[in-house]
N, C-alpha and C positions, 0 to 999 in steps of 0.2 A: 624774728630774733630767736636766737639758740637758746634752750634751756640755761646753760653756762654764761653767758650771757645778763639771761636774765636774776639770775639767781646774784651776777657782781653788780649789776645798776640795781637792783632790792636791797644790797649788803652797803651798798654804798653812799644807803639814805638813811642809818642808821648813826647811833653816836658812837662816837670815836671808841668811848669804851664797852660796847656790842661787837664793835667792830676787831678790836682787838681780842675780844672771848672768841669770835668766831674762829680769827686769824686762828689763834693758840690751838683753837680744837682740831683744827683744818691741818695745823702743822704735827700735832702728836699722830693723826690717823695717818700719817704719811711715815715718820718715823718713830713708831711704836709708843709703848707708854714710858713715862717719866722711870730715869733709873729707884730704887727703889730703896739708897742710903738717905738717911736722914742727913740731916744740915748739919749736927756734929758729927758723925761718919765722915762726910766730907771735910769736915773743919782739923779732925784727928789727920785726915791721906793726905791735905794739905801741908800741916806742922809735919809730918813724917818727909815729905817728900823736899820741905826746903830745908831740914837738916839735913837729910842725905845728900844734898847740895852743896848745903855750907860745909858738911866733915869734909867731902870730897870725894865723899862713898860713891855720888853717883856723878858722872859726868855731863854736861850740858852741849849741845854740837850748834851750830851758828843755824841762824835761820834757813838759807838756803839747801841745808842739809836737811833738815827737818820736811821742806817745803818738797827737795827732791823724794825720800824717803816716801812721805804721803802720795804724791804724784806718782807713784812704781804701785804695779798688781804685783803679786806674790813670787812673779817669775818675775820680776826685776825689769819688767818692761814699760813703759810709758806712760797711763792712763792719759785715752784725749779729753 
């Protein structure tokens, strides 16, 4: 048995809530540490951003757009 392996059948005899700190810890070291606004920070860009909404300041584009946009590298090409 692979170390990787072993290390998911040990994590998987664990309780659900181990399991989940691990998961969390497993997933920040992959994509860096937690941004670093506080929950009203966020709560403030959130009430900012659905006024800009509702005035009209900003515009909203349909999902597909959104879904296209994401899916495009910087030169406007595809991502597989």
């Amino acid at each position: 048995m692979s170390s990787k392996e072993h290390v998911i059948e040990a994590a998987l005899k664990l309780s659900e809530a181990e399991r989940l700190e691990i998961a969390e810890r497993l997933y920040e070291s992959v994509e860096g540490p937690p941004d670093s606004r506080t929950e009203e920070e966020w709560d403030q860009e959130i009430e900012r951003r659905l006024k800009a909404a509702e005035s009209g300041e900003e515009k909203a584009i349909p999902w597909e757009e959104a879904w296209r946009q994401m899916m495009e590298d910087d030169n406007g090409r595809q991502v597989p």
